[in-house]
C-alpha positions in Angstrom: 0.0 0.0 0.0 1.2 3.4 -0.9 2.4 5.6 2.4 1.3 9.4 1.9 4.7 10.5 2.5 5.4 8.3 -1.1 3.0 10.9 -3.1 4.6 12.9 -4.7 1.4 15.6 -4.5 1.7 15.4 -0.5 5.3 16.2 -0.6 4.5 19.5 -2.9 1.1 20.6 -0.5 3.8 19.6 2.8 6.5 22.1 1.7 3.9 24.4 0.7 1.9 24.5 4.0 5.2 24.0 6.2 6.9 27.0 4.4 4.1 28.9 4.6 3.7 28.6 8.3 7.3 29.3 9.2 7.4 32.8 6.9 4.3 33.8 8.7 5.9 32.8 12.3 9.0 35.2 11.1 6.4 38.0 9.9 4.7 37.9 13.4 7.7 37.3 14.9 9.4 40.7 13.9 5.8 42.6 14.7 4.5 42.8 11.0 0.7 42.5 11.5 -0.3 40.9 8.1 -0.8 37.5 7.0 0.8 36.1 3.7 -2.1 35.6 2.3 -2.7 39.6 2.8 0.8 40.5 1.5 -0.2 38.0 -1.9 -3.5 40.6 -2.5 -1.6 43.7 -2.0 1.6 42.3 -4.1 -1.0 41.9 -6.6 -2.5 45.0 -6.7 1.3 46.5 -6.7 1.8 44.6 -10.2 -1.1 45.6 -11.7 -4.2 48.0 -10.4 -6.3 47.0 -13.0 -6.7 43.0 -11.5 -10.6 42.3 -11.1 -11.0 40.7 -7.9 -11.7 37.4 -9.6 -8.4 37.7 -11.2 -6.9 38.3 -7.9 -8.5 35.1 -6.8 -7.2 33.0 -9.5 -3.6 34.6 -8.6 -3.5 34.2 -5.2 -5.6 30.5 -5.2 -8.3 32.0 -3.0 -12.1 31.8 -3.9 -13.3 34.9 -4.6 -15.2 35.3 -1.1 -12.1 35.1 0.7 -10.4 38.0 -1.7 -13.5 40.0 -0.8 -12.8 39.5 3.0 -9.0 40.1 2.4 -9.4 43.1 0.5 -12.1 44.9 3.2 -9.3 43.8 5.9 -6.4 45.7 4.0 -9.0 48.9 3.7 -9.8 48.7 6.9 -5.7 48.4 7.9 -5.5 51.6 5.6 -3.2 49.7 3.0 -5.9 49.8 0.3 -8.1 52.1 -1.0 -11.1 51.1 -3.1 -13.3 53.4 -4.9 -16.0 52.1 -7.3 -15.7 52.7 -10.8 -18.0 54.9 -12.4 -19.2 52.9 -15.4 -20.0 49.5 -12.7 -20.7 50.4 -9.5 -20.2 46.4 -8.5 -16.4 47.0 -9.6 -14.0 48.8 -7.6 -10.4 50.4 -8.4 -8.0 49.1 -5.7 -5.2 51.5 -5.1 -2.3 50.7 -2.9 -2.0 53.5 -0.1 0.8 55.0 1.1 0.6 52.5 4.3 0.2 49.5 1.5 3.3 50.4 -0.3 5.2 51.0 3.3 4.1 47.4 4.5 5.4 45.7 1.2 8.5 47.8 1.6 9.0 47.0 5.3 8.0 43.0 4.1 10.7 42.6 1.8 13.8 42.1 3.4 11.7 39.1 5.9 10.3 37.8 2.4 14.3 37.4 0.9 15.4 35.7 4.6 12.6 33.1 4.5 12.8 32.3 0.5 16.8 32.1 1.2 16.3 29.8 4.5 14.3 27.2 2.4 16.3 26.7 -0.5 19.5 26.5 1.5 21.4 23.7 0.4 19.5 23.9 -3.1 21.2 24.4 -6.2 20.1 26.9 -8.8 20.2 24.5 -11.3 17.9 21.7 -9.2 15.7 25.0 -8.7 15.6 25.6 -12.4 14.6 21.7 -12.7 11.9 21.9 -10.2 10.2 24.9 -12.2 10.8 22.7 -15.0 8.7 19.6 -13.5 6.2 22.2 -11.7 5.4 23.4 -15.4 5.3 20.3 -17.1 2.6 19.3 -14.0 1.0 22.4 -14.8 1.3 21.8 -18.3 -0.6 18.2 -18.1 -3.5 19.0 -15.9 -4.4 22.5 -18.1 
């Protein structure tokens, strides 16, 4: 019988999950009061302002209730402002604030420690074949 720890699918949601918990003990850890997932929403509002929610949703892997949640969170914190557009008053223009650009800012240098603590000990060429395999995953299932 075939152990869990033998899938190769658990071994992708493990590292997944386990990184994700050890970059948001560092966040909390150094008094940054925002959640990854919160950071993800604002990051991708930074790349592009234009993003419906929906899109943010598919970015981020959230459903598009939980986006809806995040977003009214980070206007609330004062990272976001959201003004409805005029031609679709259901649509909003999300606009990073000062604050939101401050908090990505003061995230960064925590983001570069936690990315570089995980792939210590990895190669850049084993990290260029794992984006490889990830895509050709991707690739198969799309």
């Amino acid at each position: 019988m075939e152990k869990l720890s033998d899938i190769i699918f658990y071994s992708i949601e493990k590292s997944i999950k386990s990184y994700r918990q050890f970059a948001q003990k560092n966040i909390s850890k150094a008094g940054i009061e925002i959640t990854i997932d919160q950071w993800l929403v604002l990051k991708t509002i930074e790349e592009d302002n234009s993003t419906p929610q929906k899109d943010i949703a598919s970015k981020t892997f959230k459903d598009v209730a939980s986006i809806t949640r995040i977003i009214e969170l980070l206007v609330q914190k004062g990272y976001l402002s959201r003004k409805s557009k005029s031609e679709d008053r259901r649509r909003f223009e999300l606009t990073l604030t000062d604050e939101g650009n401050d908090i990505i800012k003061k995230m960064q240098p925590y983001i570069q420690i936690n990315r570089a603590q995980a792939l210590k000990n990895i190669t850049d060429e084993e990290i260029k074949n794992l984006h490889s395999t990830l895509s050709k995953i991707i690739s198969n299932i799309n």
